[in-house]
Backbone as XML, in Angstrom:
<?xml version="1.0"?>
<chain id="A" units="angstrom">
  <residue number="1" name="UNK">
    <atom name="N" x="0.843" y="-1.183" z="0.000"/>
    <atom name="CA" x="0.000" y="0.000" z="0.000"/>
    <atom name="C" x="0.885" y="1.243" z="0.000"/>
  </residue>
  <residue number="2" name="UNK">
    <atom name="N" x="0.266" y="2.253" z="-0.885"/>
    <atom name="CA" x="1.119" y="3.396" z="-1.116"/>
    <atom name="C" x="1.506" y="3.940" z="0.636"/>
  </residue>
  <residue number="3" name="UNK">
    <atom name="N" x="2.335" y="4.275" z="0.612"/>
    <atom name="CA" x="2.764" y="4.955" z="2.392"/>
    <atom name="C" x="1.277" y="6.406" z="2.746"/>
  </residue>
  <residue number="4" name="UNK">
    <atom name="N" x="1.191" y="6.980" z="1.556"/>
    <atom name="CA" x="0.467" y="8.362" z="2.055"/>
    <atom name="C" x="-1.316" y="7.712" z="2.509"/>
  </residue>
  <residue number="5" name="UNK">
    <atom name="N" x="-1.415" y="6.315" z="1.878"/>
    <atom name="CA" x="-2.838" y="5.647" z="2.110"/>
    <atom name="C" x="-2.496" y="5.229" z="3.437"/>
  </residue>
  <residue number="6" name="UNK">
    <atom name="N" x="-1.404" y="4.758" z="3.957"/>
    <atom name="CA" x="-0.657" y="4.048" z="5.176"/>
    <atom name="C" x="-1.390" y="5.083" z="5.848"/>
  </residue>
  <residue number="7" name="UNK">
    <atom name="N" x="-0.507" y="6.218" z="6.001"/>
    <atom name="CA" x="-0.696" y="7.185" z="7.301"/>
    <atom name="C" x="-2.231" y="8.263" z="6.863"/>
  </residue>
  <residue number="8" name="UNK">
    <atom name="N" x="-3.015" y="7.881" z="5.756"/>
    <atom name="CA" x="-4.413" y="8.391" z="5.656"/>
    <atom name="C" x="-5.246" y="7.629" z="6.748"/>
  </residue>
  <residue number="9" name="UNK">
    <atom name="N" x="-5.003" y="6.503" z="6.553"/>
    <atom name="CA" x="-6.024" y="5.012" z="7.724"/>
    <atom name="C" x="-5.129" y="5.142" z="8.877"/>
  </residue>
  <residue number="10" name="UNK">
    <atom name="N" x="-3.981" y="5.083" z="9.118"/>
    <atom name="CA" x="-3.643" y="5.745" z="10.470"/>
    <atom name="C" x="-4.631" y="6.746" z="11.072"/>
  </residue>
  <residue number="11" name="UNK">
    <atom name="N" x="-3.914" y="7.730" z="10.411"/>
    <atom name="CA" x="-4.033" y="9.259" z="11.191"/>
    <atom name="C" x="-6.242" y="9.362" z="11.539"/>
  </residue>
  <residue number="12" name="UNK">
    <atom name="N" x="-6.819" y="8.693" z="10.730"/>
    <atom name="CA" x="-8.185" y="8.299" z="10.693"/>
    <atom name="C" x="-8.655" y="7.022" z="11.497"/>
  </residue>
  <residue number="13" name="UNK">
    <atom name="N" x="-8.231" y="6.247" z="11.940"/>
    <atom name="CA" x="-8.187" y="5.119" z="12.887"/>
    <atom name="C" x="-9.436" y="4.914" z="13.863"/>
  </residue>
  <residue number="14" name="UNK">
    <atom name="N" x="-9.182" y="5.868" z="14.643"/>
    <atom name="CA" x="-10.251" y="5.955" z="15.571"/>
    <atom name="C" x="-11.777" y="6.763" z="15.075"/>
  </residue>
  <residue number="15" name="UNK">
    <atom name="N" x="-11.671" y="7.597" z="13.634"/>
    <atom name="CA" x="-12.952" y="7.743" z="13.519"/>
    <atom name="C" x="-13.451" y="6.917" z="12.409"/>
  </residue>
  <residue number="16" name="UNK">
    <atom name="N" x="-12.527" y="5.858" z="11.893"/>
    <atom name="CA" x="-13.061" y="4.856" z="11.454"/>
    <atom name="C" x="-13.727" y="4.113" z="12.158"/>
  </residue>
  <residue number="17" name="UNK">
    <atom name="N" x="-12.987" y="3.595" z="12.926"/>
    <atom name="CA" x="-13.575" y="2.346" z="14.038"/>
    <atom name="C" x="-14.693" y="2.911" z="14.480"/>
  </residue>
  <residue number="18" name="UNK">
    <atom name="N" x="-15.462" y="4.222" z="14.750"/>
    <atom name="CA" x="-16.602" y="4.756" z="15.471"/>
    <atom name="C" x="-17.180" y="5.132" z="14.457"/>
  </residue>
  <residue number="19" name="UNK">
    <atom name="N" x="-17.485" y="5.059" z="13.580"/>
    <atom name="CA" x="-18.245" y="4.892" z="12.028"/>
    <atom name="C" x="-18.517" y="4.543" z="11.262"/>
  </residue>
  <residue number="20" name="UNK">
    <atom name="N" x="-17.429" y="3.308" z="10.962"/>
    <atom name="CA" x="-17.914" y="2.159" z="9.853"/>
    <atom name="C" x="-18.833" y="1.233" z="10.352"/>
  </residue>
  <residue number="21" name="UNK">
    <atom name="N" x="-18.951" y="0.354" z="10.108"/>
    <atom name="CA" x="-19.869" y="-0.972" z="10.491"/>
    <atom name="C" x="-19.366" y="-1.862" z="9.339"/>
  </residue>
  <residue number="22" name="UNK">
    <atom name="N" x="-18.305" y="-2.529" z="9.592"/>
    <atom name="CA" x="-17.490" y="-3.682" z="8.528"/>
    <atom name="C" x="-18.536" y="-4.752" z="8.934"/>
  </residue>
  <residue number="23" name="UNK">
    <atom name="N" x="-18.917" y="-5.287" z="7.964"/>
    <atom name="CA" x="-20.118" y="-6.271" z="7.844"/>
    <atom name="C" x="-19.495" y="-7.423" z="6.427"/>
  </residue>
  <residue number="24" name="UNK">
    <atom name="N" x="-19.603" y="-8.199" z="6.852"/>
    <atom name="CA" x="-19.618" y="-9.337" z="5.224"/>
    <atom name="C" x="-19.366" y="-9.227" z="4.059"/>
  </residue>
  <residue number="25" name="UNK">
    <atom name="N" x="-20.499" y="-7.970" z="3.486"/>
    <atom name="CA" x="-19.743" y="-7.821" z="2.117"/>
    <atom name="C" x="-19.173" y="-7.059" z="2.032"/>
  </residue>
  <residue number="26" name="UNK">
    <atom name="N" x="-18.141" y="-6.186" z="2.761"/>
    <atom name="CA" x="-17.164" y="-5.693" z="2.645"/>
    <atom name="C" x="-16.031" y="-6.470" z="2.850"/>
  </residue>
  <residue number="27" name="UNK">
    <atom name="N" x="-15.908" y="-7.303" z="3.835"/>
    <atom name="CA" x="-14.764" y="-8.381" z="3.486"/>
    <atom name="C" x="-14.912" y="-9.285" z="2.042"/>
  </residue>
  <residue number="28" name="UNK">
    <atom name="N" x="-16.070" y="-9.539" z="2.009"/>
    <atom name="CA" x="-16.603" y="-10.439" z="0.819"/>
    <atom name="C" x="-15.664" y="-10.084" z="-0.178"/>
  </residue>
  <residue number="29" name="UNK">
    <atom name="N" x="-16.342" y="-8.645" z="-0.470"/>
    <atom name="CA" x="-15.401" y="-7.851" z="-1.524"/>
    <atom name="C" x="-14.161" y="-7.937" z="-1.844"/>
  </residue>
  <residue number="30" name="UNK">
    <atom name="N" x="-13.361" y="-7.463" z="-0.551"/>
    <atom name="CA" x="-11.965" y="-7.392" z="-0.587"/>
    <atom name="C" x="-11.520" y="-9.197" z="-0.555"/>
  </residue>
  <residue number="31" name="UNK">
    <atom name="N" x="-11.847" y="-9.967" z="-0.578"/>
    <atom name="CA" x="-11.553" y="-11.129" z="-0.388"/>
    <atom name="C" x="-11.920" y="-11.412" z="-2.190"/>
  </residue>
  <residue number="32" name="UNK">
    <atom name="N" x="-12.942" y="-10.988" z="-2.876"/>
    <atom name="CA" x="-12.988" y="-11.450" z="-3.787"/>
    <atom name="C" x="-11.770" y="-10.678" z="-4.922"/>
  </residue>
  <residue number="33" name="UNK">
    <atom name="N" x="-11.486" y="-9.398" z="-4.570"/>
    <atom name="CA" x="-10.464" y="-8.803" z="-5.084"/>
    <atom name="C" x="-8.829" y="-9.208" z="-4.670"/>
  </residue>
  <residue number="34" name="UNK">
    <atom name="N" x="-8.849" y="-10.357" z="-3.907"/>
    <atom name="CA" x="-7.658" y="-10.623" z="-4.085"/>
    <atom name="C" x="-7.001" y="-10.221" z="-2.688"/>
  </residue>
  <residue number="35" name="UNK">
    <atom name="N" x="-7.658" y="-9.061" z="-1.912"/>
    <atom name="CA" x="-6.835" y="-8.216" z="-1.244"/>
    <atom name="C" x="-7.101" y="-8.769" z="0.645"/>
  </residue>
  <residue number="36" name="UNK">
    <atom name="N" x="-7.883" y="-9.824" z="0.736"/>
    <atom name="CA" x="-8.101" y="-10.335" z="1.830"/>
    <atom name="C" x="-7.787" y="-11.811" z="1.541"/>
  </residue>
  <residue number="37" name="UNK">
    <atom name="N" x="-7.328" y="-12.337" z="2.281"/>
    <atom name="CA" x="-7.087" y="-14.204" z="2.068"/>
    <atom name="C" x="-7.997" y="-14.535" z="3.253"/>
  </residue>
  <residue number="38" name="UNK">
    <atom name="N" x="-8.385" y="-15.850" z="2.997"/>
    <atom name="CA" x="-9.428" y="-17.077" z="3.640"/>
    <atom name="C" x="-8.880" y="-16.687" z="5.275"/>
  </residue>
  <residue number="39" name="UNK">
    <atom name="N" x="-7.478" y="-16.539" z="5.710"/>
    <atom name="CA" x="-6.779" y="-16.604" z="6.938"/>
    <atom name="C" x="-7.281" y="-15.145" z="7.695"/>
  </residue>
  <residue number="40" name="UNK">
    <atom name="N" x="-7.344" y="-14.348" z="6.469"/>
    <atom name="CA" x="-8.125" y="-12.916" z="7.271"/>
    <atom name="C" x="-9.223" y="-12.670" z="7.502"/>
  </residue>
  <residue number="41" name="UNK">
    <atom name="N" x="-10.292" y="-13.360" z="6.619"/>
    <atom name="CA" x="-11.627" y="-13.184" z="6.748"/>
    <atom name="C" x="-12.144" y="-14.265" z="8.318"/>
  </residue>
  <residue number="42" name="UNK">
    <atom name="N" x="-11.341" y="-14.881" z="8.491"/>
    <atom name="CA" x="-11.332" y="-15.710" z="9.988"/>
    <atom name="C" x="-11.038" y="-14.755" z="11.048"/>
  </residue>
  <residue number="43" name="UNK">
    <atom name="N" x="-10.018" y="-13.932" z="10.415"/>
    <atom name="CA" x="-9.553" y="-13.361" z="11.697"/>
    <atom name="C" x="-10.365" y="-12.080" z="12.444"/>
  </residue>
  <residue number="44" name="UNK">
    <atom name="N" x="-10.921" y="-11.704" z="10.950"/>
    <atom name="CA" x="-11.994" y="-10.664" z="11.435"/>
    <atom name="C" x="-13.321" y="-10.891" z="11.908"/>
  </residue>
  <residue number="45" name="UNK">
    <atom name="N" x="-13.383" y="-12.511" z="11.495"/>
    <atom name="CA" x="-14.802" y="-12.700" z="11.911"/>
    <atom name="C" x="-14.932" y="-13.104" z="13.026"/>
  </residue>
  <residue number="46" name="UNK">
    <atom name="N" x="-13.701" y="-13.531" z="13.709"/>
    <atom name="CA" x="-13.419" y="-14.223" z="15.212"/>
    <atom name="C" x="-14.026" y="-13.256" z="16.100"/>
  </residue>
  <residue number="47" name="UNK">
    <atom name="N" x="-13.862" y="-11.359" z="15.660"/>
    <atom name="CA" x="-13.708" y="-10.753" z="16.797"/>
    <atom name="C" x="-15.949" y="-10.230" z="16.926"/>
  </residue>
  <residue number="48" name="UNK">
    <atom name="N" x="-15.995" y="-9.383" z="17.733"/>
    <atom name="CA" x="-17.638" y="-9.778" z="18.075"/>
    <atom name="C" x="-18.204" y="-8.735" z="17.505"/>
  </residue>
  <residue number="49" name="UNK">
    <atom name="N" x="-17.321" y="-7.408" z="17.927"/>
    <atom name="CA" x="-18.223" y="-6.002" z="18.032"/>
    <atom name="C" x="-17.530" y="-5.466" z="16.293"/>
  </residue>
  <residue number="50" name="UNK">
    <atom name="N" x="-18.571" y="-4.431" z="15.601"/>
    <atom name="CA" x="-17.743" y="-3.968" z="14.720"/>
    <atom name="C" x="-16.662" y="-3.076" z="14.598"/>
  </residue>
  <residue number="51" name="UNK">
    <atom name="N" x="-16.838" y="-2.376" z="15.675"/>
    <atom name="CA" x="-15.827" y="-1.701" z="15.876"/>
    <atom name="C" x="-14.004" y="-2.400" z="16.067"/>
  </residue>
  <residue number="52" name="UNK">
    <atom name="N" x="-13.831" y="-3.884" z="16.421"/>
    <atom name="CA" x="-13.143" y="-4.579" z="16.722"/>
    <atom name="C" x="-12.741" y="-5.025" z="15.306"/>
  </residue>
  <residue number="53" name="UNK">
    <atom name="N" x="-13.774" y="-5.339" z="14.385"/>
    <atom name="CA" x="-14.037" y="-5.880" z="12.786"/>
    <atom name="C" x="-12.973" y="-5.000" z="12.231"/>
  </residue>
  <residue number="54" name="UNK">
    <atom name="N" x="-13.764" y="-3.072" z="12.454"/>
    <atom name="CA" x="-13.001" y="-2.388" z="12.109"/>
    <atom name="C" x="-11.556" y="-2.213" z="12.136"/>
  </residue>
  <residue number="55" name="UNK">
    <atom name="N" x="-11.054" y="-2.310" z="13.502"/>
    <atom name="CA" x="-10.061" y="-2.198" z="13.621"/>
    <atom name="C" x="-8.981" y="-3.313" z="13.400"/>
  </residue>
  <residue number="56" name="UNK">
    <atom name="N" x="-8.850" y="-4.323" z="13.073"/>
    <atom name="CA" x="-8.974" y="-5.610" z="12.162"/>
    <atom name="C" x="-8.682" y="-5.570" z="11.418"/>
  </residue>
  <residue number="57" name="UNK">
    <atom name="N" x="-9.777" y="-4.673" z="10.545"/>
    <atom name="CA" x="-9.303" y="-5.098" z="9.061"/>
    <atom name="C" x="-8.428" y="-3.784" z="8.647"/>
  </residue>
  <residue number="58" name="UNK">
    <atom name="N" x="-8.362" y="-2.749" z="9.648"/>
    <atom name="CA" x="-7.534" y="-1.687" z="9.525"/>
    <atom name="C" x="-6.063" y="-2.198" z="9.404"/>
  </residue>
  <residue number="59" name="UNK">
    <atom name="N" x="-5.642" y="-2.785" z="10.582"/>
    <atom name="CA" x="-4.664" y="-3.710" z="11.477"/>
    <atom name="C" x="-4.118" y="-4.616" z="9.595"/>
  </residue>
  <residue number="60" name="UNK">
    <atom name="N" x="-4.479" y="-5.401" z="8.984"/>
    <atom name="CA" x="-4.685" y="-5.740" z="7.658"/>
    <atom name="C" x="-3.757" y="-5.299" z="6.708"/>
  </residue>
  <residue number="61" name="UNK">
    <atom name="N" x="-5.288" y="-3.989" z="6.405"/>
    <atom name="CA" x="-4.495" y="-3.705" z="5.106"/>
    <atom name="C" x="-3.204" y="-2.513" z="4.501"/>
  </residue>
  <residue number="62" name="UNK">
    <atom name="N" x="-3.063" y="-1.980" z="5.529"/>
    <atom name="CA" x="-2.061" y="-1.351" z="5.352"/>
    <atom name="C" x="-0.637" y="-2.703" z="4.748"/>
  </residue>
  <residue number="63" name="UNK">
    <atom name="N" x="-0.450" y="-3.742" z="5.068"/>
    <atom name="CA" x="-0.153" y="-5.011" z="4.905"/>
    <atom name="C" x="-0.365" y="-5.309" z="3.180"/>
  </residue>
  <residue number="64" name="UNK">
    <atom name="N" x="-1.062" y="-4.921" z="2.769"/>
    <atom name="CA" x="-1.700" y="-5.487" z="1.220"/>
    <atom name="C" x="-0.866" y="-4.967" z="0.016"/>
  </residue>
  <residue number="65" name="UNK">
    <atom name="N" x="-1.526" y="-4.994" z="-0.705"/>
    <atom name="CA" x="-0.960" y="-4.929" z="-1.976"/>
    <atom name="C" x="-1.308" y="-3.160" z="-2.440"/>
  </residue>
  <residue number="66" name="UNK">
    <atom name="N" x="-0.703" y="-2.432" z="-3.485"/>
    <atom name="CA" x="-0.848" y="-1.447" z="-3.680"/>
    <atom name="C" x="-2.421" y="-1.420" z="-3.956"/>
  </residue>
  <residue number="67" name="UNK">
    <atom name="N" x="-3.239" y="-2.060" z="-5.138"/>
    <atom name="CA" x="-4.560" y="-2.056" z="-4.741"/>
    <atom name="C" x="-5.174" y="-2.138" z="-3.558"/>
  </residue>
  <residue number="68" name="UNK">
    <atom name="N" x="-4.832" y="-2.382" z="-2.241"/>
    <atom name="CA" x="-5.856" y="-2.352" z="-1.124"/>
    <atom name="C" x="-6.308" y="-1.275" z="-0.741"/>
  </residue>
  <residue number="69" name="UNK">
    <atom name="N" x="-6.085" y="0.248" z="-0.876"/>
    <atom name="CA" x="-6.621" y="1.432" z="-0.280"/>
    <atom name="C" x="-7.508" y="1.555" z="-0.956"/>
  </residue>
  <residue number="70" name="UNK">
    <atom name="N" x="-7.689" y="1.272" z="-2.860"/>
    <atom name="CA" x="-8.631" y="1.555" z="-3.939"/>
    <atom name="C" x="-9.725" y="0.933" z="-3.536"/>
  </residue>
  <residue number="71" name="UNK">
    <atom name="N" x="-9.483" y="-0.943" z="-3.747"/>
    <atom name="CA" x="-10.666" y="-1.941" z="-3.111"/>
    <atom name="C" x="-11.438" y="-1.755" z="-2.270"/>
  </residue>
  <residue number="72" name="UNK">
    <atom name="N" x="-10.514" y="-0.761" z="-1.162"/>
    <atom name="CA" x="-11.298" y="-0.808" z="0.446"/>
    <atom name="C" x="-12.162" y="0.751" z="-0.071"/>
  </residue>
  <residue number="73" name="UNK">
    <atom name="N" x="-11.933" y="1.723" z="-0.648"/>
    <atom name="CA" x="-12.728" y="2.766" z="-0.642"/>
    <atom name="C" x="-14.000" y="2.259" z="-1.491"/>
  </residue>
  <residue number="74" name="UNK">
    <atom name="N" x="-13.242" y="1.549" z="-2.976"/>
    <atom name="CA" x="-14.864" y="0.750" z="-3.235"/>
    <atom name="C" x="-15.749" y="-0.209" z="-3.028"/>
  </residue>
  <residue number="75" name="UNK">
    <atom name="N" x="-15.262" y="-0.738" z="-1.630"/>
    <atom name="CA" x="-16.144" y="-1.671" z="-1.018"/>
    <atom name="C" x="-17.207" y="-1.047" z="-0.124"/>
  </residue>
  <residue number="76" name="UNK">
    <atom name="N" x="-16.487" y="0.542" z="0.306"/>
    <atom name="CA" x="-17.567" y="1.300" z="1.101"/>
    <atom name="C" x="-18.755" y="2.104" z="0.452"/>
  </residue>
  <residue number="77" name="UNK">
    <atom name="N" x="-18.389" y="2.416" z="-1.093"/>
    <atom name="CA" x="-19.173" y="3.392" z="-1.881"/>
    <atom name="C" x="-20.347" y="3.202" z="-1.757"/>
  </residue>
  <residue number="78" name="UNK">
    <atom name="N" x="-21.220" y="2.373" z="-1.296"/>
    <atom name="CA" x="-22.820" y="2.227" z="-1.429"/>
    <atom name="C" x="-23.069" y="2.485" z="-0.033"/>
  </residue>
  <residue number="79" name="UNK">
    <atom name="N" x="-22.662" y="2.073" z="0.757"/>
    <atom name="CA" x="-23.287" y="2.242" z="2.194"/>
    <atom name="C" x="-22.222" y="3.233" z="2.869"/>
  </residue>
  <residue number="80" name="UNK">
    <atom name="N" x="-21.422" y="4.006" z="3.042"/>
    <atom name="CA" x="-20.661" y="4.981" z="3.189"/>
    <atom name="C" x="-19.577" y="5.401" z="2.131"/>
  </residue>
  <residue number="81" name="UNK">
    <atom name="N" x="-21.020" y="6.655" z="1.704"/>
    <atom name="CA" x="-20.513" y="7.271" z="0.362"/>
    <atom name="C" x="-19.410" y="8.599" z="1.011"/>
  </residue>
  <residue number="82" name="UNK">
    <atom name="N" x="-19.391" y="9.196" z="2.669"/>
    <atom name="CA" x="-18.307" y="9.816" z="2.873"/>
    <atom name="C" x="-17.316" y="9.839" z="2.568"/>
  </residue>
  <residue number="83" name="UNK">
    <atom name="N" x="-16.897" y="8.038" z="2.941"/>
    <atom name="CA" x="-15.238" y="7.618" z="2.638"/>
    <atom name="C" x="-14.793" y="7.768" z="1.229"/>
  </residue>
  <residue number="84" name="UNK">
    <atom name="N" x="-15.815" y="7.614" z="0.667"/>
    <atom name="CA" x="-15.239" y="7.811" z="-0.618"/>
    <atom name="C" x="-14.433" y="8.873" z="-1.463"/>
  </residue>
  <residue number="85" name="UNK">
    <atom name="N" x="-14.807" y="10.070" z="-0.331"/>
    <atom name="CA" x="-14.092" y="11.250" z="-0.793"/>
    <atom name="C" x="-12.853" y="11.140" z="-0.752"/>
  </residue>
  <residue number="86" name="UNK">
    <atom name="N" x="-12.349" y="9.870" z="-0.022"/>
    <atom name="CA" x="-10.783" y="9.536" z="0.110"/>
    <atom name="C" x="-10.081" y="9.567" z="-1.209"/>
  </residue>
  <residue number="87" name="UNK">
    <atom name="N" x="-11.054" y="9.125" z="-2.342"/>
    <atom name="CA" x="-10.601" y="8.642" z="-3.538"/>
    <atom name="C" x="-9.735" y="9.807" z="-4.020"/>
  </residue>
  <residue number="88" name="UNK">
    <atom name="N" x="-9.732" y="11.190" z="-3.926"/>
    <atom name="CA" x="-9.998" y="12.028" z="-4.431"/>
    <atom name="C" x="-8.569" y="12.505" z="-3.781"/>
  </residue>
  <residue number="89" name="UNK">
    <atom name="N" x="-7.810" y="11.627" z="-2.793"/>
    <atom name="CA" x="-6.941" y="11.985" z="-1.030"/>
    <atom name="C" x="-6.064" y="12.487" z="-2.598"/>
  </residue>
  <residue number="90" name="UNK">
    <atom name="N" x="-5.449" y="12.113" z="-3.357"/>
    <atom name="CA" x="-3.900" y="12.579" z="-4.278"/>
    <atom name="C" x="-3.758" y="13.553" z="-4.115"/>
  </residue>
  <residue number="91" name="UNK">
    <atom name="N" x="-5.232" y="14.524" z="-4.641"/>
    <atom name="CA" x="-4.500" y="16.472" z="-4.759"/>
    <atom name="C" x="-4.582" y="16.652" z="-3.592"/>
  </residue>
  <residue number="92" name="UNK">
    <atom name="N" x="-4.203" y="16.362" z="-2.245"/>
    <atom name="CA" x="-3.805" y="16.743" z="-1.096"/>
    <atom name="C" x="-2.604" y="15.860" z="-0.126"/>
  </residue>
  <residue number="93" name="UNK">
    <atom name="N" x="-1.511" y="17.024" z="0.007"/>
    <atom name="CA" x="-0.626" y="15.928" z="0.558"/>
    <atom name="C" x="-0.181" y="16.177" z="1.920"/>
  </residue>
  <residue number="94" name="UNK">
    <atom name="N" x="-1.049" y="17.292" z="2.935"/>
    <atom name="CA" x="-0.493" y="17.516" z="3.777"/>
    <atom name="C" x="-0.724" y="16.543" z="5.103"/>
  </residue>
  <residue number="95" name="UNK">
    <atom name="N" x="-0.079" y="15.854" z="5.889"/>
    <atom name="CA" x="-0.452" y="15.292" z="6.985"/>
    <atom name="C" x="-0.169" y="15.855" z="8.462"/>
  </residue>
  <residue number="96" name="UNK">
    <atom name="N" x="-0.588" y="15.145" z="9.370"/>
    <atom name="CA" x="-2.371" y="14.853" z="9.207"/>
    <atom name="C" x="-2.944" y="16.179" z="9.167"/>
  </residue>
  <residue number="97" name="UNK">
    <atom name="N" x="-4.626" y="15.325" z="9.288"/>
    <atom name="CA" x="-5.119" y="16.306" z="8.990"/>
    <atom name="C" x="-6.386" y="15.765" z="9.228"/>
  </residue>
  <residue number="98" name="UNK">
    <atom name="N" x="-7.521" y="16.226" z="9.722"/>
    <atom name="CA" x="-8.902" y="15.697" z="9.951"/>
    <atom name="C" x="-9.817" y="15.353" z="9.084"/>
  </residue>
  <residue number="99" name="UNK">
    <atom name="N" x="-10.818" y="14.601" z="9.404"/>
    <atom name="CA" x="-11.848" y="14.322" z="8.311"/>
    <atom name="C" x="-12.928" y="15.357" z="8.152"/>
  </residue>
  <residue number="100" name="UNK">
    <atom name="N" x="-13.002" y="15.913" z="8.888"/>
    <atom name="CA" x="-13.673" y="17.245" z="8.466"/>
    <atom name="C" x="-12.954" y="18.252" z="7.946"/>
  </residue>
  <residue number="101" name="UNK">
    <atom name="N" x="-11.735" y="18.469" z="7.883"/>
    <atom name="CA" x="-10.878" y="19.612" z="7.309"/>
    <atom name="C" x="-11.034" y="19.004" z="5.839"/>
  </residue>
  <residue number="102" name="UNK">
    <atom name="N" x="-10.622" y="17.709" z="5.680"/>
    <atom name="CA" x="-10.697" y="17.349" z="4.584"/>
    <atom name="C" x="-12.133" y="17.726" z="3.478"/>
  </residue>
  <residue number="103" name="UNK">
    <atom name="N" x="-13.163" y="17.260" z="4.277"/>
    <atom name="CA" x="-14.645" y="17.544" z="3.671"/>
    <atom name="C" x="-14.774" y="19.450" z="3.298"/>
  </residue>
  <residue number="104" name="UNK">
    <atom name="N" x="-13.775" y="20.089" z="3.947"/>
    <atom name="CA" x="-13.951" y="21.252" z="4.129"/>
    <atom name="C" x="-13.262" y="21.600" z="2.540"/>
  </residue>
  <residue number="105" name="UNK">
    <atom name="N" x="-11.996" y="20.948" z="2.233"/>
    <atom name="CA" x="-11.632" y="21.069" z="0.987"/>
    <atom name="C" x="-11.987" y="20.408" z="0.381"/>
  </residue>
  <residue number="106" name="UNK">
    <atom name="N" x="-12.302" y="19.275" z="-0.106"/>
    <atom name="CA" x="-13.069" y="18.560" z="-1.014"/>
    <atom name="C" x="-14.490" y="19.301" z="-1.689"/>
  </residue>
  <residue number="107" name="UNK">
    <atom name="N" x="-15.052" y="20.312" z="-0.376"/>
    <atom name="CA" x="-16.375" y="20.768" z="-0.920"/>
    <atom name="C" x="-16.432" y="22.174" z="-1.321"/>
  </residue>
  <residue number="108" name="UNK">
    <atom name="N" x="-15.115" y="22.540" z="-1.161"/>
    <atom name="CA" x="-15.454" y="24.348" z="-1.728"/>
    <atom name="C" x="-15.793" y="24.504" z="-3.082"/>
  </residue>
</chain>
C-alpha cells in the first residue's frame, strides 16, 4: 500500500472504528479482489463487536498490496458514500489532517 494511504487510515483510525460498520460484504469484496485471504476473513470474523471488525481489518491492510486502499474505498461506496471522498486523497498531501478539514476542501 502506497505509504500516504498508510498514514491516511492511520491518522483516521479511531474515527473509522466509530463509524464504519465492517459487515460481510465488505470483506466479501476485498476477499474477492484478491486483497483479503481465507486466513483474514477468519480473523476478522473471530472478533464480536464492529468496531473490533473495524479495527482488524484496519490492522490488515495497510499489509496489502498497492490495490488495497482503492478496493477498500470501493467496497464502502454504497453504504458509506463519505469515505469515498478519500478517492480524491492525491490532490492533497499535507499530513495529518482531519476528516472534516478534509470535507472542508473537497467541498469548496
Amino acid at each position: 500500500m502506497d505509504p500516504k494511504h498508510k498514514r491516511l487510515l492511520r491518522s483516521q483510525r479511531l474515527f473509522l472504528a466509530e463509524d464504519l460498520i465492517v459487515e460481510d460484504m465488505i470483506i466479501q469484496y476485498l476477499y474477492q479482489e484478491e486483497i483479503l485471504t481465507e486466513s483474514h476473513l477468519e480473523d476478522i470474523r473471530s472478533v464480536s463487536s464492529y468496531r473490533e471488525k473495524t479495527l482488524k481489518l484496519l490492522d490488515i491492510l495497510p499489509t496489502r498490496c498497492s490495490l488495497a486502499f482503492h478496493h477498500f474505498i470501493q467496497s464502502l461506496e454504497k453504504d458509506f458514500p463519505w469515505v469515498t471522498l478519500w478517492g480524491s486523497y492525491d490532490a492533497i498531501s499535507s499530513f495529518p489532517f482531519s476528516l472534516e478539514c478534509y470535507k472542508l476542501i473537497v467541498h469548496r
